[in-house]
Structure formats: structure tokens, C-alpha cells
mmCIF file of the C-alpha atoms, coordinates in Angstrom:
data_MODEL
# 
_entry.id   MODEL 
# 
loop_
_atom_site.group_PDB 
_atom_site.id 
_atom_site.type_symbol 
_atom_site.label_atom_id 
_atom_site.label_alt_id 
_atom_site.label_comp_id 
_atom_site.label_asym_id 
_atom_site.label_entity_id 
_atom_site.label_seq_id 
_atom_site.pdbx_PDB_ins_code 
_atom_site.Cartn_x 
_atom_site.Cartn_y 
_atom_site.Cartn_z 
_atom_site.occupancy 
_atom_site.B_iso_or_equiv 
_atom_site.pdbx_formal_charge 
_atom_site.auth_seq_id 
_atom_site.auth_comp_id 
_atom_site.auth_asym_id 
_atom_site.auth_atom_id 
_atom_site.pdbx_PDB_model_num 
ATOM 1   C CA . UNK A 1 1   ? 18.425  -9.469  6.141   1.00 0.00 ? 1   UNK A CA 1 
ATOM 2   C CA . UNK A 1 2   ? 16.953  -6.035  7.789   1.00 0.00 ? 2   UNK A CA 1 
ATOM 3   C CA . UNK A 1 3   ? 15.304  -4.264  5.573   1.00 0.00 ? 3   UNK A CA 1 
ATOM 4   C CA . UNK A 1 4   ? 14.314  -0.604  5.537   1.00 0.00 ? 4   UNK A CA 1 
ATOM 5   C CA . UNK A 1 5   ? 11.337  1.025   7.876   1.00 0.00 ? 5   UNK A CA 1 
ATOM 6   C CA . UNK A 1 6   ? 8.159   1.013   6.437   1.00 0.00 ? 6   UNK A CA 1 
ATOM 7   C CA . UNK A 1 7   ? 6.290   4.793   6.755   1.00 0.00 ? 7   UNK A CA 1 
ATOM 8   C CA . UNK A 1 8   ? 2.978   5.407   5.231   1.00 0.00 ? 8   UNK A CA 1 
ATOM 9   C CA . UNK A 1 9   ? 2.105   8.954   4.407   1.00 0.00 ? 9   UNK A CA 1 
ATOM 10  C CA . UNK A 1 10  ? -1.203  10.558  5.957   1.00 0.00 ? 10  UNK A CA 1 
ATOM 11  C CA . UNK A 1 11  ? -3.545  9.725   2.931   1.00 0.00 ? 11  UNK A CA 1 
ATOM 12  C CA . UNK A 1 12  ? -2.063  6.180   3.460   1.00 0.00 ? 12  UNK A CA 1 
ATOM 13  C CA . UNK A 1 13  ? -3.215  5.891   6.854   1.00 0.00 ? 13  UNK A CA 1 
ATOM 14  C CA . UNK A 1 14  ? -6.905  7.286   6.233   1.00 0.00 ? 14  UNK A CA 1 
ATOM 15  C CA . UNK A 1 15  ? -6.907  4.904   3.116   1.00 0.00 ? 15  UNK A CA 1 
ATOM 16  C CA . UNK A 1 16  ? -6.074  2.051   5.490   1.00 0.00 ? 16  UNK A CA 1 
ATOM 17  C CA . UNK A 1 17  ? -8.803  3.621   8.238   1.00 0.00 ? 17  UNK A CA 1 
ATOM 18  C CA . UNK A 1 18  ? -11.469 4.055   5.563   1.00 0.00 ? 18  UNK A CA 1 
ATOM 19  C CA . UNK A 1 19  ? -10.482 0.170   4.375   1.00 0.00 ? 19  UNK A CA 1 
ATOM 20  C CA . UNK A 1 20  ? -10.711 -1.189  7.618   1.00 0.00 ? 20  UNK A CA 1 
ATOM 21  C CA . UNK A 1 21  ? -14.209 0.401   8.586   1.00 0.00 ? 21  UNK A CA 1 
ATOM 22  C CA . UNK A 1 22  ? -15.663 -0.702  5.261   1.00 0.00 ? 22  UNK A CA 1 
ATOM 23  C CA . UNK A 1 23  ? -14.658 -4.821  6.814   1.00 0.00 ? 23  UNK A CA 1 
ATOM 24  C CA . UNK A 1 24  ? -15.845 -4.063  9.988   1.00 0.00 ? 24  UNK A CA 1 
ATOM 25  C CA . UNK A 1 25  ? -19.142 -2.463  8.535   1.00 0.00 ? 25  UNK A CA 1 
ATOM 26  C CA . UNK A 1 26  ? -19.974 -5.096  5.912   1.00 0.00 ? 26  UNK A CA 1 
ATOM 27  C CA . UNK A 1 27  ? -17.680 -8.067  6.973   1.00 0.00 ? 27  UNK A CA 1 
ATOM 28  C CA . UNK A 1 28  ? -16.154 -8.683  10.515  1.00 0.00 ? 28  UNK A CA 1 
ATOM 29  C CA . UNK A 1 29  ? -13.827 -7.640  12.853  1.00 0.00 ? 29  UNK A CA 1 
ATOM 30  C CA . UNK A 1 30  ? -12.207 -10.928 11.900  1.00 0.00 ? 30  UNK A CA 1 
ATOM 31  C CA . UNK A 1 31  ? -11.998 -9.983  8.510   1.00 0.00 ? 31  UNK A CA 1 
ATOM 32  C CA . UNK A 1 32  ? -10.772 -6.502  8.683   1.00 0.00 ? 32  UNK A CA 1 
ATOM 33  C CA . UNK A 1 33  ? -8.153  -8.300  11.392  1.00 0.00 ? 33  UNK A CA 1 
ATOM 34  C CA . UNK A 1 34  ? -7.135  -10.455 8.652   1.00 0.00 ? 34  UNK A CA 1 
ATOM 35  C CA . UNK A 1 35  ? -6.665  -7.824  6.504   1.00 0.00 ? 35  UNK A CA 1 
ATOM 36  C CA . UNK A 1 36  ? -3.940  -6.192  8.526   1.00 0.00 ? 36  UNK A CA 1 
ATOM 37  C CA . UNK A 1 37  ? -1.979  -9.310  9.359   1.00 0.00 ? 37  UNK A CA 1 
ATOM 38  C CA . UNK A 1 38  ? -1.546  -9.051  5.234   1.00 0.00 ? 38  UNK A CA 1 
ATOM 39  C CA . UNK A 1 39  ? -1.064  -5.544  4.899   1.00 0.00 ? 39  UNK A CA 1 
ATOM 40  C CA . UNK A 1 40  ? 1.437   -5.938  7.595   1.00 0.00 ? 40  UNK A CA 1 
ATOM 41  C CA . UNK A 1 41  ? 2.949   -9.028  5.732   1.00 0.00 ? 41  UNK A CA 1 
ATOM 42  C CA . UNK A 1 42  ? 2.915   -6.669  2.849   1.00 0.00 ? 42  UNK A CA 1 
ATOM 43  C CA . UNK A 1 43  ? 5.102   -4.011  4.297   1.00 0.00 ? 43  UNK A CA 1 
ATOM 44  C CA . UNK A 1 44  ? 7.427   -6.680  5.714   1.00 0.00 ? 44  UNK A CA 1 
ATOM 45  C CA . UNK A 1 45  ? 7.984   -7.525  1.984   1.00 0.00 ? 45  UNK A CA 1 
ATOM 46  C CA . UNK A 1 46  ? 8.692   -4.538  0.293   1.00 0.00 ? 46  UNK A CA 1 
ATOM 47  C CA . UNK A 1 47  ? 10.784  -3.320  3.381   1.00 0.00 ? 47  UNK A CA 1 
ATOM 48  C CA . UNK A 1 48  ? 13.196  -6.246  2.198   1.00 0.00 ? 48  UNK A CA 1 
ATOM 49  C CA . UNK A 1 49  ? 12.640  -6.557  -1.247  1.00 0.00 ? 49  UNK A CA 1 
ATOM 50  C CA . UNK A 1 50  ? 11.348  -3.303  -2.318  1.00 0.00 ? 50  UNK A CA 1 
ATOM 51  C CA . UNK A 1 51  ? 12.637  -3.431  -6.154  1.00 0.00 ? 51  UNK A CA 1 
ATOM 52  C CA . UNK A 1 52  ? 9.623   -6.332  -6.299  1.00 0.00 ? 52  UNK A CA 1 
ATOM 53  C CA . UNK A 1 53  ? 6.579   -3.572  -6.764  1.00 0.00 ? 53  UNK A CA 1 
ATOM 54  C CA . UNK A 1 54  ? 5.676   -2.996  -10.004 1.00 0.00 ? 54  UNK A CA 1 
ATOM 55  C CA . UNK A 1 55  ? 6.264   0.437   -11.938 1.00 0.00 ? 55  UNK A CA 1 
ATOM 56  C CA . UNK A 1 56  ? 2.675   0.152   -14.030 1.00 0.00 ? 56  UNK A CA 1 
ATOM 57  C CA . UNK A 1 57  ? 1.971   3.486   -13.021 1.00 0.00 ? 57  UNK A CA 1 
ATOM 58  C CA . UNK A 1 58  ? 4.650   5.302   -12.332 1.00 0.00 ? 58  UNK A CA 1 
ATOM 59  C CA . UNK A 1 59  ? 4.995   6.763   -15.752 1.00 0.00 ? 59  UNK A CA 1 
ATOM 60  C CA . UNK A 1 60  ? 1.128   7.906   -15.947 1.00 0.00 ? 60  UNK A CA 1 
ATOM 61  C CA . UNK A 1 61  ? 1.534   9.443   -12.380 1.00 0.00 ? 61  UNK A CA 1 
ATOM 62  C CA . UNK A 1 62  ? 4.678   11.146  -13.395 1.00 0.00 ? 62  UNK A CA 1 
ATOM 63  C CA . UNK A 1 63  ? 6.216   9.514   -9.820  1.00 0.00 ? 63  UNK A CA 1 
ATOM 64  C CA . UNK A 1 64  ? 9.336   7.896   -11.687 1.00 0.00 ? 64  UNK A CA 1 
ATOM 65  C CA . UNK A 1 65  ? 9.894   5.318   -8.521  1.00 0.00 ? 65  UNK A CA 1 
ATOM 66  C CA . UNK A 1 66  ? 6.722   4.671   -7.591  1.00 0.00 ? 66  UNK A CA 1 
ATOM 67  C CA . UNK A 1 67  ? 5.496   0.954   -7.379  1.00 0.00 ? 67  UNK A CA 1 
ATOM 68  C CA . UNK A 1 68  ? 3.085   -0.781  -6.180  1.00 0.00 ? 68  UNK A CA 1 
ATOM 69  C CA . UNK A 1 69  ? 2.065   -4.537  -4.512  1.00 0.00 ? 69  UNK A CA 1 
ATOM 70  C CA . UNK A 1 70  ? -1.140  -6.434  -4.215  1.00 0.00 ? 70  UNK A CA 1 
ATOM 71  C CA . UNK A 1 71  ? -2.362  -7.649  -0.453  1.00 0.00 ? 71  UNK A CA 1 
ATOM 72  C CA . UNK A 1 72  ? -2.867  -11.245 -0.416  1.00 0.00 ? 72  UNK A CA 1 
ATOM 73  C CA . UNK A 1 73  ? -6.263  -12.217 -0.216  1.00 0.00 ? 73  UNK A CA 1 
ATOM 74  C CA . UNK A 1 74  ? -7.605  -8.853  -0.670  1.00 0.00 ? 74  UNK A CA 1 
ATOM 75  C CA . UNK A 1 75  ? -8.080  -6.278  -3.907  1.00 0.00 ? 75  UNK A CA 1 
ATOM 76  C CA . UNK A 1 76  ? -6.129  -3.875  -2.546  1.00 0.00 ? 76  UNK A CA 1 
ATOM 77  C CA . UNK A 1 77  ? -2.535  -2.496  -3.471  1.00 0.00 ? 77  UNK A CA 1 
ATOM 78  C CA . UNK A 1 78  ? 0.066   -0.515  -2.142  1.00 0.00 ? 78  UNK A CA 1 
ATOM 79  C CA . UNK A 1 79  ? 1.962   2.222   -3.670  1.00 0.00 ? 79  UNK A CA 1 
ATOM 80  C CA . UNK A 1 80  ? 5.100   3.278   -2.093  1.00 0.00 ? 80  UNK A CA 1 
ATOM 81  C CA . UNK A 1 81  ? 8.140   4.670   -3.097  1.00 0.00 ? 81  UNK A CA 1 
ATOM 82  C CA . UNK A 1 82  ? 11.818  3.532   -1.686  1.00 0.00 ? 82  UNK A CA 1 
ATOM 83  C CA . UNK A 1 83  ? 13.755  6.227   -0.188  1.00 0.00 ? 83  UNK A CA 1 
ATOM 84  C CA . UNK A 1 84  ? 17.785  6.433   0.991   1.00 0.00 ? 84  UNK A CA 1 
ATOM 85  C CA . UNK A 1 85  ? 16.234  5.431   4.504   1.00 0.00 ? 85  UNK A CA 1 
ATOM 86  C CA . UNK A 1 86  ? 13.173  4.109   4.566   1.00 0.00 ? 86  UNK A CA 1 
ATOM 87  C CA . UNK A 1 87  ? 10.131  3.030   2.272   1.00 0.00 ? 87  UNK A CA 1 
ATOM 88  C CA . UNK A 1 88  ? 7.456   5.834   1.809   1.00 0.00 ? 88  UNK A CA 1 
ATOM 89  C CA . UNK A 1 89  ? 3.993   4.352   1.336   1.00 0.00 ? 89  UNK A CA 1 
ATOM 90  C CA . UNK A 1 90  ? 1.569   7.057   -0.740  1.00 0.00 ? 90  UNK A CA 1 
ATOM 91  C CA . UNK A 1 91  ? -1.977  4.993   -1.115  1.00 0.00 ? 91  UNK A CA 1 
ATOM 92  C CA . UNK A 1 92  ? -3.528  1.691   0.186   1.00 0.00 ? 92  UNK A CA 1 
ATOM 93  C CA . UNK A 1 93  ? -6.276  1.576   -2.902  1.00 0.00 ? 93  UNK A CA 1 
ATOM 94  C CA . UNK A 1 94  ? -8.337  -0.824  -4.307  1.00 0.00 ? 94  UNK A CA 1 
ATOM 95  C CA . UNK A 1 95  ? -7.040  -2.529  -7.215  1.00 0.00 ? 95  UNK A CA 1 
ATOM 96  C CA . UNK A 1 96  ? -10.310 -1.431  -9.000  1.00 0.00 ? 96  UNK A CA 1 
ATOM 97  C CA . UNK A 1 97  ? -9.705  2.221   -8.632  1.00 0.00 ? 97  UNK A CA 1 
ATOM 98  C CA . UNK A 1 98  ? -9.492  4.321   -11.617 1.00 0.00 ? 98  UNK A CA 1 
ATOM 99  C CA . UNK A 1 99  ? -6.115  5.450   -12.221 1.00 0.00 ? 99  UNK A CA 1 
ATOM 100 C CA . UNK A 1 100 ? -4.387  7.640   -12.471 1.00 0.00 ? 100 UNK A CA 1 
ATOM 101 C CA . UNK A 1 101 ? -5.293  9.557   -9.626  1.00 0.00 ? 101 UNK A CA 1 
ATOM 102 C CA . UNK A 1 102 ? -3.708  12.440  -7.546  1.00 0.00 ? 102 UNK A CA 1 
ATOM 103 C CA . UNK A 1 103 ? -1.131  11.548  -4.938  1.00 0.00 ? 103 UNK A CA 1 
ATOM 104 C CA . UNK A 1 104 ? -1.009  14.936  -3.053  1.00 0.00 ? 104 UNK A CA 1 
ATOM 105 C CA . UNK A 1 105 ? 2.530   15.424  -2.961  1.00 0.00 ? 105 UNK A CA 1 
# 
């Protein structure tokens, strides 16, 4: 089964950027590289089963779609929200963030 193109949004990407220099900063470059084989393994998954997020916050937010998935292995989660074409992903945060927090639409 295909499943839909994952897209993140801008804030997205600098979320992943800023996540990625914090591993390579205070980890490795083996960590932060392990770290985007999930994130990618991540996006595979909700580009095929995209109902799977969880809507926790969606109702707080006032996003009626949006859900979200945990990274394997890391405390990080990924809010997206499914679109006719594609999934749209709004945040990479970590799952200790205080919520609810402003998506920039």
C-alpha cells in the first residue's frame, strides 16, 4: 500500500534542525543519525496509516485533525495533520514541551 507524501511545514523543519544540532552538540553524529532513520520511519508510518496519531491535543489547540506520534527511541513527537493529498507535518517537539502551544498557522 502507497501511502500519502509526507510534507513538513517550515517550523517543522527548524524544529527538526534545532533537534538535530542539540545530538550533534551533546551526543554524536551517530546519534542525531539515528534519530533521523526514526523520524524517517516515523513519516513512513503515518504516510500509510495516518488515522494511528493520537488527537490528545487537538481539542486544546483548536486544530480539530491534528495528531500526533512518538519517535522510537527518542522523546520527541510529531504533529501533523492529514490532508486530501498529502500529510502536513506542523511541529517535531519534545514530548516534554508544555502544551498547548502556538502552531503559526
Amino acid at each position: 500500500m502507497s501511502g500519502k507524501p509526507v510534507r513538513p511545514r517550515e517550523q517543522a523543519n527548524r524544529d527538526i534542525e534545532a533537534i538535530l544540532d542539540h545530538y550533534l552538540d551533546e551526543a554524536s553524529e551517530k546519534v542525531a543519525l539515528r534519530f533521523v532513520d526514526e523520524l524517517q520511519k516515523t513519516f513512513g508510518r503515518i504516510s500509510t496509516n495516518y488515522s494511528m496519531g493520537s488527537l490528545r491535543y487537538a481539542h486544546e489547540l483548536d486544530l480539530p485533525y491534528l495528531r500526533f506520534q512518538p519517535i522510537a527511541r527518542y522523546p520527541y513527537l510529531v504533529f501533523y495533520i492529514e490532508r486530501d493529498d498529502h500529510i502536513e507535518v506542523w511541529r517535531v517537539l519534545h514530548g516534554s514541551a508544555t502544551y498547548p502551544w502556538r502552531c503559526g498557522r
